[in-house]
NUGU-768256 format. One record per atom (N, C-alpha, C): residue number from 1; residue in one letter; atom name; z, x negated, y. Coordinates in Angstrom, 1 decimal, padded with zeros to 4 digits. Example, Ala and Ser with C-alpha at 12.3 -4.5 7.8 and 13.67 -1.06 7.14 Angstrom:
PT:k:r:a:pz:px:py
PT:1:a:N:007.8:-013.2:-005.7
PT:1:a:CA:007.8:-012.3:-004.5
PT:1:a:C:007.8:-013.2:-003.3
PT:2:s:N:007.1:-012.8:-002.2
PT:2:s:CA:007.1:-013.7:-001.1
PT:2:s:C:007.9:-012.9:000.0
//
This chain:
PT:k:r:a:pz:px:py
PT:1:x:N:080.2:-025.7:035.8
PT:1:x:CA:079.5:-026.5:036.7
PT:1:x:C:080.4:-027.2:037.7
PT:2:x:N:081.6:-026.8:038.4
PT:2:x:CA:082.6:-027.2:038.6
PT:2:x:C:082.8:-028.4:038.2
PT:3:x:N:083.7:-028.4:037.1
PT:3:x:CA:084.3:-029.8:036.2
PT:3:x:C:082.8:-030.9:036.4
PT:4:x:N:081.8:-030.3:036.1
PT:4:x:CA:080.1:-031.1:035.9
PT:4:x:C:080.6:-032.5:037.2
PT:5:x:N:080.6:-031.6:038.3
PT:5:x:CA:080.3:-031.7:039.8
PT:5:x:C:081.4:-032.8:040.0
PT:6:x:N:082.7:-032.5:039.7
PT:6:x:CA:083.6:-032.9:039.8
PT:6:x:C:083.6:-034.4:039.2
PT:7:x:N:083.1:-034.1:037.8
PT:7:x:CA:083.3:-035.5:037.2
PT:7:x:C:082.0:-036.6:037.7
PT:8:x:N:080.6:-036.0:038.4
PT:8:x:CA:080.0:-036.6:039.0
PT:8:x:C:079.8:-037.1:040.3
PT:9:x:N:080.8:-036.8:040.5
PT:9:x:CA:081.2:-037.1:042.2
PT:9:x:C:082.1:-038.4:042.3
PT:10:x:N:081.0:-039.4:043.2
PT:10:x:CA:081.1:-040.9:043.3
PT:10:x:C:080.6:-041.5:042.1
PT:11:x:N:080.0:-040.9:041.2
PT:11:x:CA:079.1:-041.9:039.8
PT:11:x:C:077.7:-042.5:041.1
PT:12:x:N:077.5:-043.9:040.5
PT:12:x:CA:076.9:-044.2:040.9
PT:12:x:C:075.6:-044.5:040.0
PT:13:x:N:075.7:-044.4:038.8
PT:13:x:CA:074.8:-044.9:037.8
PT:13:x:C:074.7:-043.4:036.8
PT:14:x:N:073.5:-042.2:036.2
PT:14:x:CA:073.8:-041.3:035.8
PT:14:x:C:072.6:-042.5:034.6
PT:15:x:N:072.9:-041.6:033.3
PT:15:x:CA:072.1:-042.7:032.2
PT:15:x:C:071.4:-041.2:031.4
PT:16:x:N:070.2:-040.9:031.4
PT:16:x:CA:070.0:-039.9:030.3
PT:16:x:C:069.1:-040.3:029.7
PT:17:x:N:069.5:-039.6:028.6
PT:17:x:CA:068.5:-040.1:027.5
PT:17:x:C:067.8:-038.6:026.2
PT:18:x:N:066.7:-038.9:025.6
PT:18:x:CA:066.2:-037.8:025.3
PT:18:x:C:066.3:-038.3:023.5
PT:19:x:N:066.6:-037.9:022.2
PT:19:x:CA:066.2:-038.3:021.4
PT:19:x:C:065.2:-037.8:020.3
PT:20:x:N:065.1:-038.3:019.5
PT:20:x:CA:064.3:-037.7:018.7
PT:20:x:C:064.3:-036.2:018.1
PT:21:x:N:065.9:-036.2:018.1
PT:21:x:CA:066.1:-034.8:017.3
PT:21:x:C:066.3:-033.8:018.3
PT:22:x:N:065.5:-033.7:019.5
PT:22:x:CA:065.8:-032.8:020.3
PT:22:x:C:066.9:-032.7:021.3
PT:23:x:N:067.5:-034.1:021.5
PT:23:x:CA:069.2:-033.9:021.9
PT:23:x:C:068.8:-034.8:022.9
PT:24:x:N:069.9:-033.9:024.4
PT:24:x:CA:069.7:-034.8:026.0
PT:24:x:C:070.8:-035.1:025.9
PT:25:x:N:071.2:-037.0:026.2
PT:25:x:CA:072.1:-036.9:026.3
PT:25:x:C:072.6:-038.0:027.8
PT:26:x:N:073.8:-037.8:028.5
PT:26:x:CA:073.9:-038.1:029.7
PT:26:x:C:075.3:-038.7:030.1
PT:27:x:N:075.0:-039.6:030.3
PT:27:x:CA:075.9:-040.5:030.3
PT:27:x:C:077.0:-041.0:032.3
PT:28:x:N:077.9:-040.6:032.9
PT:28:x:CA:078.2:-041.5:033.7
PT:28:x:C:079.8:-042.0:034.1
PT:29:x:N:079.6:-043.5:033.7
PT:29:x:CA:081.3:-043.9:034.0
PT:29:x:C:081.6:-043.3:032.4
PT:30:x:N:082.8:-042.7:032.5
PT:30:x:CA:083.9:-042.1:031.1
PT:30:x:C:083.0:-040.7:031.1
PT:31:x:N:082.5:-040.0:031.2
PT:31:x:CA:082.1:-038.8:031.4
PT:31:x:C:080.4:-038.8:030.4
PT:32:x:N:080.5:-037.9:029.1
PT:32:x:CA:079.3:-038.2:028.8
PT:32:x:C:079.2:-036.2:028.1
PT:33:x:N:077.8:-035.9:028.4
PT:33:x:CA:077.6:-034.7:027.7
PT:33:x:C:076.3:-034.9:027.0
PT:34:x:N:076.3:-034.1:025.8
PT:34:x:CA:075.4:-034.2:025.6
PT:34:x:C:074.9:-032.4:024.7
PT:35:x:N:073.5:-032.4:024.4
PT:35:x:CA:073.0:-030.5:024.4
PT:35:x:C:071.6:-030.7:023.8
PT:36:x:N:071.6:-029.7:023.1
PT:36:x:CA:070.5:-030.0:022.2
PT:36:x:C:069.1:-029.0:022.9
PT:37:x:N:068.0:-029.5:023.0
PT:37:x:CA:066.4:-028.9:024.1
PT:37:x:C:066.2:-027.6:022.8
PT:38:x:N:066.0:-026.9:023.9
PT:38:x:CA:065.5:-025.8:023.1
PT:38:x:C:064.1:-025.6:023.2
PT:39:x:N:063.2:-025.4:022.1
PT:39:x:CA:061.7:-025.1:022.0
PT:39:x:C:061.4:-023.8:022.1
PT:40:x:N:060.0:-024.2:022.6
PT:40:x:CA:059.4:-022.7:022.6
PT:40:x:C:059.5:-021.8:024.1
PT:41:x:N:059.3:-020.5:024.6
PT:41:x:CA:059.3:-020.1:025.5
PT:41:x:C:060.2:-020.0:026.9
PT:42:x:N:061.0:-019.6:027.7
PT:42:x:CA:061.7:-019.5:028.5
PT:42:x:C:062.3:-018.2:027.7
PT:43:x:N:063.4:-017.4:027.6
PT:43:x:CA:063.4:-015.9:027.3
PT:43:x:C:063.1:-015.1:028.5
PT:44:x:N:062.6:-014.2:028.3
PT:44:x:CA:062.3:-013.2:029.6
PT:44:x:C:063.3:-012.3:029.8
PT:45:x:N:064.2:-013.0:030.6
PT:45:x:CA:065.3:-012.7:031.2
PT:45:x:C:065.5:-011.4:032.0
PT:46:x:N:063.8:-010.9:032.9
PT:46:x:CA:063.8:-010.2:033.6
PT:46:x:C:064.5:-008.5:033.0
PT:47:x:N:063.8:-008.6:031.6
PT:47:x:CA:063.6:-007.2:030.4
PT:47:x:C:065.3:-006.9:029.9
PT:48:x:N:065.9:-007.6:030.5
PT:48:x:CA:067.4:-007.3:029.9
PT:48:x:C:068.3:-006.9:031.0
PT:49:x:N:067.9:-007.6:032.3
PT:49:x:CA:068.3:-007.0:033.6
PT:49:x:C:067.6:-005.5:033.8
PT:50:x:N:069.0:-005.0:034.1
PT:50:x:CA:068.3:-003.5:034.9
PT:50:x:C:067.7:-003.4:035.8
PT:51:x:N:066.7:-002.3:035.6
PT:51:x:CA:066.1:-001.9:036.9
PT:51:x:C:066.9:-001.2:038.4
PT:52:x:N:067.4:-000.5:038.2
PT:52:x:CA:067.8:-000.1:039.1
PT:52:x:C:069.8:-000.5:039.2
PT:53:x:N:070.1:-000.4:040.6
PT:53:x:CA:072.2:-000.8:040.4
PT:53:x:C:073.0:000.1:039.6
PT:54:x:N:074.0:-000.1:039.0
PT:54:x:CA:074.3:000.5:038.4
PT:54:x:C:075.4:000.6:039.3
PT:55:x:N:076.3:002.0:039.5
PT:55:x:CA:076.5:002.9:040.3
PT:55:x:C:077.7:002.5:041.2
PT:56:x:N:078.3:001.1:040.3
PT:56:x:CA:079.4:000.2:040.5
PT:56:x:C:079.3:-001.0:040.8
PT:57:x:N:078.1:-001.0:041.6
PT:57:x:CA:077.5:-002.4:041.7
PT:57:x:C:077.6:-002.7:042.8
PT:58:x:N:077.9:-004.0:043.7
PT:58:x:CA:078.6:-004.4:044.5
PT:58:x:C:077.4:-006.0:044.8
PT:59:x:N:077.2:-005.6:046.4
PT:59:x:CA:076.0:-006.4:046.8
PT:59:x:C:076.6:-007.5:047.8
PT:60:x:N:076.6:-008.9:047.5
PT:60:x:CA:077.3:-009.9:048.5
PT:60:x:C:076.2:-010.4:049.0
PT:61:x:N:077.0:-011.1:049.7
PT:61:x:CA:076.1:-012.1:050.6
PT:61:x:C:076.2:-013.9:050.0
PT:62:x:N:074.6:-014.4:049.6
PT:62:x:CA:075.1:-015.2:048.3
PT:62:x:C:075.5:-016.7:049.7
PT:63:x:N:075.3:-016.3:050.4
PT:63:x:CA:076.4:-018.0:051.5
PT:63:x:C:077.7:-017.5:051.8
PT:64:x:N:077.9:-016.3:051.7
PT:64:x:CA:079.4:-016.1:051.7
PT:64:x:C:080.1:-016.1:050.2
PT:65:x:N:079.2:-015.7:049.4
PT:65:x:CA:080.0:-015.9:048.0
PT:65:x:C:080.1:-017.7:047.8
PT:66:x:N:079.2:-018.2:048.0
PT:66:x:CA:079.2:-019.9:047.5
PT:66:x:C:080.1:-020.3:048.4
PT:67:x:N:080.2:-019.8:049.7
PT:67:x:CA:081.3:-020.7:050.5
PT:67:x:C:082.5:-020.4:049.9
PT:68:x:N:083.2:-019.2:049.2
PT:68:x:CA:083.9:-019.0:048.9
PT:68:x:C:084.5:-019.2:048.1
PT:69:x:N:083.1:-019.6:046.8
PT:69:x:CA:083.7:-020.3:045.5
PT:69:x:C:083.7:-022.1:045.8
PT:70:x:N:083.3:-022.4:047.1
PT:70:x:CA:083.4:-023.7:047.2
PT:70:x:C:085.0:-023.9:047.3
PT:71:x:N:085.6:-023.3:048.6
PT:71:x:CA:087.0:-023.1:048.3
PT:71:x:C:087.7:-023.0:047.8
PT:72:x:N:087.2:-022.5:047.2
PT:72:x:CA:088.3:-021.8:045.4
PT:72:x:C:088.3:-023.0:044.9
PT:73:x:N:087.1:-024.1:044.4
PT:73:x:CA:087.0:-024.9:043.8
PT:73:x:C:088.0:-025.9:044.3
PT:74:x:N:088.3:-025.7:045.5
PT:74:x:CA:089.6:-026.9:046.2
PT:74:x:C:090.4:-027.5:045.5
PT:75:x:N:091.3:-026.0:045.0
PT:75:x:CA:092.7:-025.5:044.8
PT:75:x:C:092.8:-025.8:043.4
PT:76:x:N:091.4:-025.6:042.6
PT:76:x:CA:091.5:-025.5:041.4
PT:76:x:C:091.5:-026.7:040.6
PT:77:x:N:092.3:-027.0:039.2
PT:77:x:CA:092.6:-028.4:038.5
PT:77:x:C:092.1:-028.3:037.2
PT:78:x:N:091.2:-026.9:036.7
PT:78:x:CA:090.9:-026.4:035.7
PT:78:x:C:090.0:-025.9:035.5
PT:79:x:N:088.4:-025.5:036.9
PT:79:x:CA:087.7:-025.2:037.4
PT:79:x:C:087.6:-023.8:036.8
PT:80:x:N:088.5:-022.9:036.7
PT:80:x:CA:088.7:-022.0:036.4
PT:80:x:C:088.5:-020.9:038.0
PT:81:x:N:087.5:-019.9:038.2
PT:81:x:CA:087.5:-019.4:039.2
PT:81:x:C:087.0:-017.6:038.7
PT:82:x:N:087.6:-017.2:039.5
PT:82:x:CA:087.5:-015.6:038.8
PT:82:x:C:087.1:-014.5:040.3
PT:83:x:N:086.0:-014.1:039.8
PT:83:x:CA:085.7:-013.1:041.2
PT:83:x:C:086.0:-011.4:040.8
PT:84:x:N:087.1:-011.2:041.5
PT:84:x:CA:087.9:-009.5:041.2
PT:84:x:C:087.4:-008.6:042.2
PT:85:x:N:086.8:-007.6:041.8
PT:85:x:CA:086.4:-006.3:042.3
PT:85:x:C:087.2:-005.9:043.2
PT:86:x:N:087.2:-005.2:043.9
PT:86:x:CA:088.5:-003.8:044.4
PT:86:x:C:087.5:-003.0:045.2
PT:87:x:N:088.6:-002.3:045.8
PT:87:x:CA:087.4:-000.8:046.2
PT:87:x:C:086.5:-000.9:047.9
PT:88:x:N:087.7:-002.3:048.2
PT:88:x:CA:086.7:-002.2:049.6
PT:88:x:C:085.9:-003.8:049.2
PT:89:x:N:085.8:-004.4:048.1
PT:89:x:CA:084.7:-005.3:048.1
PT:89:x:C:085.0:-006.6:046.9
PT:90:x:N:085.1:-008.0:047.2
PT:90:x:CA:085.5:-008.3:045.7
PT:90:x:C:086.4:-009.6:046.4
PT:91:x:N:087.0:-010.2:045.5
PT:91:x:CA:088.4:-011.1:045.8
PT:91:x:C:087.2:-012.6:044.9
PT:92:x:N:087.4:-013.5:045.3
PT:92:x:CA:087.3:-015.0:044.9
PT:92:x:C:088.5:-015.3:044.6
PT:93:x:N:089.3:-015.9:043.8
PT:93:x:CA:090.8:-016.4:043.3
PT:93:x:C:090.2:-017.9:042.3
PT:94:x:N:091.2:-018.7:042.2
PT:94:x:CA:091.2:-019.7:041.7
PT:94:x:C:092.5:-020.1:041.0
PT:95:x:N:092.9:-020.7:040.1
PT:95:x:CA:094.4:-020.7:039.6
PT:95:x:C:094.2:-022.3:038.8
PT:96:x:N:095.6:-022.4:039.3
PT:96:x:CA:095.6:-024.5:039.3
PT:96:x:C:096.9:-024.3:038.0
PT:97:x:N:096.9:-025.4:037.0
PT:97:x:CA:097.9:-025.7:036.2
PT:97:x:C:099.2:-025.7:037.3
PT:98:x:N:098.9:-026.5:038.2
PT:98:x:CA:100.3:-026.5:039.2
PT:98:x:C:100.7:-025.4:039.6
PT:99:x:N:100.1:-024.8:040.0
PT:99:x:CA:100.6:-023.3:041.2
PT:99:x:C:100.4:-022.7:040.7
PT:100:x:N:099.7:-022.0:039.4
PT:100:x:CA:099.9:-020.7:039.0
PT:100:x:C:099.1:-020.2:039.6
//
């Protein structure tokens, strides 16, 4: 979502289009994606999540995580962002072709 953001930032004109065979496709400037619609239901996403935390599960705060992957996103040339565990809570990191 990153790279998405990145390459839509300052488009002034977004172009999508829907076709016959099921395919969205989205056009702006040099930047075009395109993905094929899926039919039929939503999956019920709920039934695969657990009910209860699992014993190693680690509860943030979701404005302090997004602010901190906004950051990350700064640094990064590869939209590559990795969030690391540890034992007093979790690390946000980001890693650029340049800096390593």
């Amino acid at each position: 979502m990153v790279q998405l953001a990145k390459q839509l930032d300052g488009v002034e004109e977004l172009i999508i289009g829907i076709s016959y065979q099921r395919l969205v496709h989205m056009q702006a400037g040099s930047f075009a994606l395109t993905s094929r619609l899926i039919e039929g239901p939503y999956p019920n996403w709920r039934a695969l999540a657990p009910k209860r935390l699992a014993p190693n599960a680690l509860t943030v705060s979701r404005e302090e995580l997004a602010a901190a992957v906004k950051r990350a996103a700064l640094v990064t040339t590869n939209g590559l962002i990795a969030l690391e565990y540890t034992e007093s809570g979790a690390v946000v990191t980001a890693k650029s072709a340049e800096h390593g």
